[in-house]
C-alpha positions as CSV (number, residue, x, y, z in Angstrom):
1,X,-31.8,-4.1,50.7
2,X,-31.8,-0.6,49.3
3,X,-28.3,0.5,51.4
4,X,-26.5,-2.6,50.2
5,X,-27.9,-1.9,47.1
6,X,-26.6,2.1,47.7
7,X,-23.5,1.0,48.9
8,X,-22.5,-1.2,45.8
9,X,-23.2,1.1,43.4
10,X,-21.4,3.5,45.7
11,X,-18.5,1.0,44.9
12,X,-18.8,0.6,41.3
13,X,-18.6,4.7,41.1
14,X,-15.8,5.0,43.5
15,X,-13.7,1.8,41.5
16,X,-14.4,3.9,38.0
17,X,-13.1,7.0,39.0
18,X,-10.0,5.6,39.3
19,X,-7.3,5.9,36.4
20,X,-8.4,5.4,33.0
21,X,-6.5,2.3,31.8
22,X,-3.6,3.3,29.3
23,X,-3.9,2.8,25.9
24,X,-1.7,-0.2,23.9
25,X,0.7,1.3,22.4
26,X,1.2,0.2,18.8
27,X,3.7,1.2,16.1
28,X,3.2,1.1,12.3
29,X,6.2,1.5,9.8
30,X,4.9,3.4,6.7
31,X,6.1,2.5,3.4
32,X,7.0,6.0,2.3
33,X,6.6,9.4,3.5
34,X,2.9,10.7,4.2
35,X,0.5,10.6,1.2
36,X,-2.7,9.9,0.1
37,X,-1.8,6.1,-0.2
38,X,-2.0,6.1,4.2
39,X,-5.3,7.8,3.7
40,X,-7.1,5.5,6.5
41,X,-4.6,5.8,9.0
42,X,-4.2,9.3,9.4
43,X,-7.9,9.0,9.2
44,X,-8.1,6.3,12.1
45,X,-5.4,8.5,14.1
46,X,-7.3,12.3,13.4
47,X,-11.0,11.0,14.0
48,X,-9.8,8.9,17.1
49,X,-10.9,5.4,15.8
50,X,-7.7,3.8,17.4
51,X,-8.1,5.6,20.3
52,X,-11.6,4.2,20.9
53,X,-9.9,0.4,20.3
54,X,-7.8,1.0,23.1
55,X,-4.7,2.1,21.0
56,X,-2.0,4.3,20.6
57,X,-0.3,4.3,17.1
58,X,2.7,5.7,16.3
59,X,3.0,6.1,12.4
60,X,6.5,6.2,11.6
61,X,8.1,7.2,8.0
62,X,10.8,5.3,7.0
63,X,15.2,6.9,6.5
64,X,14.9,3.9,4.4
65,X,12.2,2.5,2.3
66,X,13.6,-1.0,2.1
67,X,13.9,-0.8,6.2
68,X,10.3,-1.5,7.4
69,X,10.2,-5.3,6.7
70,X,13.4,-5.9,7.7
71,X,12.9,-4.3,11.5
72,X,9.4,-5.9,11.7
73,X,11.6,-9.6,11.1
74,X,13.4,-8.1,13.6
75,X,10.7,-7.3,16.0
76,X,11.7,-3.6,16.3
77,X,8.1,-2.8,15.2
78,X,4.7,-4.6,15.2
79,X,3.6,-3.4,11.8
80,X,4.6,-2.3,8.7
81,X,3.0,-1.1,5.4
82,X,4.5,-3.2,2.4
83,X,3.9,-4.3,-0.6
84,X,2.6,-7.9,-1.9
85,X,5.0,-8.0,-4.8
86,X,7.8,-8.0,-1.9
87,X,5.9,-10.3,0.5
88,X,6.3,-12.7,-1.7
89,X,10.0,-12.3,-2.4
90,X,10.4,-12.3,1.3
91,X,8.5,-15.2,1.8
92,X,10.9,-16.9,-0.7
93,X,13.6,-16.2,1.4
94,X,12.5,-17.4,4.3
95,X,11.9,-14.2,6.3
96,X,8.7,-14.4,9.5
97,X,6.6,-11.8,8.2
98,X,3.0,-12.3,7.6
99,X,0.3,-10.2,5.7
100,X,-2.6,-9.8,8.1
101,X,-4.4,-6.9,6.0
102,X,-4.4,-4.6,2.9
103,X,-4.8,-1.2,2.8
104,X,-4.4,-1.0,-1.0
105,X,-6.3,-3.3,-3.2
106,X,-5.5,-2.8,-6.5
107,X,-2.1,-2.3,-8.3
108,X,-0.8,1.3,-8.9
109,X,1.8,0.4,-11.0
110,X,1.5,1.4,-14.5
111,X,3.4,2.2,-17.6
112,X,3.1,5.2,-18.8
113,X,4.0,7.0,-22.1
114,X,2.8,11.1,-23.4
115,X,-0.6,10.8,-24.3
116,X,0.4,12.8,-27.1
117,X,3.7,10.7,-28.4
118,X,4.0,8.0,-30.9
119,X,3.1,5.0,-27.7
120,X,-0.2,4.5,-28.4
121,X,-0.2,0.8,-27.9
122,X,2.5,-1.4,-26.3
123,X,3.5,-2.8,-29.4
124,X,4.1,0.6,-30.7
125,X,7.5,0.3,-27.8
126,X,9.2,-2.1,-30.3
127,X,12.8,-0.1,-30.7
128,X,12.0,2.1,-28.0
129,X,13.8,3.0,-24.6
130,X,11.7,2.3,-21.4
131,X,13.0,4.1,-18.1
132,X,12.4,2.1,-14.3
133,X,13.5,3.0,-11.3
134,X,13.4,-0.3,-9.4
135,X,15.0,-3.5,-11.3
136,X,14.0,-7.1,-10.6
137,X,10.3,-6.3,-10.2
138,X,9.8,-4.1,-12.7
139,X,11.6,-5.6,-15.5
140,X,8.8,-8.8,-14.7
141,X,6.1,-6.7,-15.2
142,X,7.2,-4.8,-18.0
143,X,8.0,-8.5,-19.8
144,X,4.2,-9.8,-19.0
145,X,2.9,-7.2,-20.8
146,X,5.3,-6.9,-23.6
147,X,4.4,-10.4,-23.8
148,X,0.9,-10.0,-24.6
149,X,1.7,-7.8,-27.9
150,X,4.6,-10.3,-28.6
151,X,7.4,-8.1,-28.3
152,X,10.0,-9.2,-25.3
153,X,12.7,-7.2,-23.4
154,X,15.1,-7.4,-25.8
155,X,12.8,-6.0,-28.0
156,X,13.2,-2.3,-26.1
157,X,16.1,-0.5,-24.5
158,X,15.4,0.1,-20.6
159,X,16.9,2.9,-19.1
160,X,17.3,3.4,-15.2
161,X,16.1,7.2,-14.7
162,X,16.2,6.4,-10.6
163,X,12.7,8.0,-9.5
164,X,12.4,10.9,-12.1
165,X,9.6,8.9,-13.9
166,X,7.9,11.9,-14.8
167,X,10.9,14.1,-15.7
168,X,12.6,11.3,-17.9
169,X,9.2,11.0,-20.1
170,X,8.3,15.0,-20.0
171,X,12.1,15.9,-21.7
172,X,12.3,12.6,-24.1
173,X,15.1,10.9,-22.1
174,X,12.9,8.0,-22.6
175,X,9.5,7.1,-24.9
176,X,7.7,5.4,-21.4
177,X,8.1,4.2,-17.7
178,X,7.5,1.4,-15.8
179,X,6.4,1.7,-12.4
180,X,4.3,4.8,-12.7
181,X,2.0,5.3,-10.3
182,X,-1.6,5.7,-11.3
183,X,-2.4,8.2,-8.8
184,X,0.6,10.3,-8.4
185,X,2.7,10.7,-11.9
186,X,-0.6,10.7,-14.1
187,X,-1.6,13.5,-12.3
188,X,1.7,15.2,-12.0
189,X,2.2,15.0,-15.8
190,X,-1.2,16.3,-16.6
191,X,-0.7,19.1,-13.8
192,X,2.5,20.6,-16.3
193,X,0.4,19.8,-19.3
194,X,1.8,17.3,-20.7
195,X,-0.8,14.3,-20.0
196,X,0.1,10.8,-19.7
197,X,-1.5,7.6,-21.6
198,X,-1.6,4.7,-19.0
199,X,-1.2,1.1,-19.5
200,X,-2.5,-0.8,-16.6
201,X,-0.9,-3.9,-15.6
202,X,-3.8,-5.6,-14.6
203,X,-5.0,-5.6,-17.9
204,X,-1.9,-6.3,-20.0
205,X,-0.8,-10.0,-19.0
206,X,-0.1,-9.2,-14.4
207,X,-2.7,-11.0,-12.3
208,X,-3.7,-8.2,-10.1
209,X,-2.6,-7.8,-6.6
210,X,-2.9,-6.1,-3.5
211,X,-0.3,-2.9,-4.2
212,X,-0.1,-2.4,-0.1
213,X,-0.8,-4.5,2.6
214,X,0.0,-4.5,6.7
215,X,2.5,-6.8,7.8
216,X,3.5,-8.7,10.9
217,X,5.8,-10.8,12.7
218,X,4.5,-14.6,12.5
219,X,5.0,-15.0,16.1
220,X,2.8,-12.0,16.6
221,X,-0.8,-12.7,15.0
222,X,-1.9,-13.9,18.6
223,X,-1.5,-10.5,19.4
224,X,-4.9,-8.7,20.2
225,X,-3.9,-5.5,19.2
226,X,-3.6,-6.9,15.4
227,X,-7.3,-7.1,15.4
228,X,-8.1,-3.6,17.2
229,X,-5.8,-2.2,14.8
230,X,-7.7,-3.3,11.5
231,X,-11.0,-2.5,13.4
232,X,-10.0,0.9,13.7
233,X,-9.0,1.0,10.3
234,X,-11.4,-0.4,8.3
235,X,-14.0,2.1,10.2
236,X,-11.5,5.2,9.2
237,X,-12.0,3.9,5.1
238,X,-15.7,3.7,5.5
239,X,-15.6,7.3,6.6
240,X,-13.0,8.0,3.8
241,X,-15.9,6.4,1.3
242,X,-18.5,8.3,2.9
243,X,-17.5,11.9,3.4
244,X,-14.8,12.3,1.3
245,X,-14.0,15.8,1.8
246,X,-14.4,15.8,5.6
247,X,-11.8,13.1,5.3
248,X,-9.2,15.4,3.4
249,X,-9.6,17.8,5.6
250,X,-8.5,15.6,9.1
251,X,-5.9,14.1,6.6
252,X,-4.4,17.8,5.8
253,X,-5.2,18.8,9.3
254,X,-1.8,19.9,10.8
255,X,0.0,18.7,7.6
256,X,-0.2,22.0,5.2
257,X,2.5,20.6,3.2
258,X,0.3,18.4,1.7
259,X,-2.4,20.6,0.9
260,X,-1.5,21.2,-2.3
261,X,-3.1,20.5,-6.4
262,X,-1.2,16.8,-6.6
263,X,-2.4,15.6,-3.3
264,X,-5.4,16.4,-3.9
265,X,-6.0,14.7,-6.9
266,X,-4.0,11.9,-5.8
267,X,-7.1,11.8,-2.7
268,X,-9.5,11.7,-5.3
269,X,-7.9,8.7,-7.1
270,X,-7.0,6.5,-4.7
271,X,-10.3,6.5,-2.6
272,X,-11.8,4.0,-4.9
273,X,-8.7,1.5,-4.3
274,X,-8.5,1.4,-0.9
275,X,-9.7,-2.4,0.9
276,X,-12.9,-1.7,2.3
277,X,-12.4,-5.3,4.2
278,X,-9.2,-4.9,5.0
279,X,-8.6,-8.2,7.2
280,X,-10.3,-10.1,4.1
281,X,-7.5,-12.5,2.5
282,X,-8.4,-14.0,-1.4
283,X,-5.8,-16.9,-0.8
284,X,-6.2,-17.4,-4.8
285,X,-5.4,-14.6,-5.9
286,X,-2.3,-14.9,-3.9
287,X,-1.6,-18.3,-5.2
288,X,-2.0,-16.8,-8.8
289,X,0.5,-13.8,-8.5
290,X,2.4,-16.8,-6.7
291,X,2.7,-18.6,-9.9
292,X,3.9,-15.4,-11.8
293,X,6.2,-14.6,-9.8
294,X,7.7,-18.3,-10.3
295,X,7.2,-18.2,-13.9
296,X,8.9,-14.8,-14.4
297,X,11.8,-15.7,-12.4
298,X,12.0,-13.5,-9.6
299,X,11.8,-16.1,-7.1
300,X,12.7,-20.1,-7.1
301,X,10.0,-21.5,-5.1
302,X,6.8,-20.1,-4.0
303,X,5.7,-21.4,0.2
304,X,2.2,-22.3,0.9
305,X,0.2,-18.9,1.0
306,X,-1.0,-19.8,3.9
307,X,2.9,-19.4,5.6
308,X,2.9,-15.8,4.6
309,X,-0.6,-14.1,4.4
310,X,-3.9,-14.5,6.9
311,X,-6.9,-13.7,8.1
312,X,-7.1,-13.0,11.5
313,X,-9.6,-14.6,13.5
């Protein structure tokens, strides 16, 4: 008994010296280039969280911000960081993309005017030029909450100043911006000294929604690598949560451009916002941002949520 017993574990040992098996390999379309908004997955990548679910990510920053959704439709990529603002437009039009997770839980998007100008309410913008970068969306939100002080877009002058938010409030080219990011162009004004005053668009009139979410194919949830993927994840933003600075560091870690006074308070900012149940889906909430984006035109139907966003199983 004890040499068959010898000889099988003699087995086992020899059979697990073998090769280890290769990891999946996985890739991941960012949004944008690297910032404090991809916290968890440099995170998941540095501290080897994908690595221990079997995974190989490849994080990939876009030529092209409007690119990502459009090769993950085209199964050139499994995932890709979006928005839910543009799921929803896409969803519209038919495209097989899916949320399966959200890495940012709150809007960013603000409008911002000098905290020491003559905006120090939204009605105050009556007569006044506001600059955007992106039209469509922008304009919708900028209406909602121009709504809410009964003032409408016709009621200010908007201004395209591309993406030189900042830059176009700072020299006067304009009296306030939509699509300001909270954590990024607040602290870049108030790192020249000249301090912003943020309107947030959750509070003025927007239903609030997830500002960044992961999406896939909808011929790809089966895949098991979808799951391993927010595992790893959601166990790199309880470490972000929990050791904040040890987090900064492995996110800086071979990345010294970004190891600067903005990024860092951009860290600070957006720890608080990021999903800390990132494979969690509120199908209400996106049935209510749904309906606004319906009722302020920027699509003509709205699918069943459950067509474009999931929880996977």
């Amino acid at each position: 008994m004890f040499i068959r017993t010898a000889a099988l574990l003699l087995a086992l040992l020899t059979l697990g010296a073998g090769p280890a098996r290769a990891a999946d390999k996985l890739t991941v379309l960012l949004d944008w280039f690297v910032n404090p908004d991809h916290g968890p997955l440099i995170v998941a990548e540095e501290k080897g969280y994908f690595a221990a679910e079997g995974l190989e990510v490849e994080l990939i920053a876009p030529a092209d911000p409007n690119d990502p959704p459009k090769l993950v439709a085209a199964k050139k990529a499994e995932i890709a960081v979006s928005y839910q603002p543009q799921l929803h437009i896409q969803a519209a039009e038919g495209l097989p993309l899916v949320r399966f997770g959200t890495l940012v839980a709150t809007p960013l998007n603000t409008l911002v005017a000098l905290e020491n100008g003559p905006i120090k309410s939204i009605a105050d913008l009556k007569g006044r030029k506001v600059g955007f970068s992106v039209g469509g969306f922008e304009d919708a939100l900028l209406g909602a909450m121009l709504k809410k002080h009964g003032l409408a877009l016709s009621d200010v002058e908007l201004i395209n100043v591309n993406f030189s938010l900042s830059p176009s409030i700072i020299s006067g080219q304009v009296d306030a911006v939509i699509g300001a990011f909270r954590n990024f162009e607040l602290n870049q004004m108030d790192i020249v000294g000249q301090p912003g005053r943020a309107f947030f668009v959750e509070e003025e009139g927007v239903p609030p929604y997830d500002e960044l979410i992961y999406i896939a194919h909808s011929d790809n949830l089966g895949d098991p690598r979808l799951k391993r993927f927010l595992s790893a994840v959601e166990r790199a933003t309880q470490y972000l949560v929990n050791h904040p600075d040890a987090a900064w560091a492995a996110f800086i870690d071979g990345r010294k451009e970004l190891d600067d006074e903005l990024n860092k308070r951009a860290w600070r900012d957006t720890l608080p916002r990021f999903a800390l149940r990132p494979a969690a889906l509120d199908t209400g909430r996106y049935e209510r941002f749904a309906a606004f984006m319906r009722e302020s035109g920027l699509v003509n139907k709205t699918p069943d949520v459950a067509s474009y966003a999931t929880e996977l199983k």
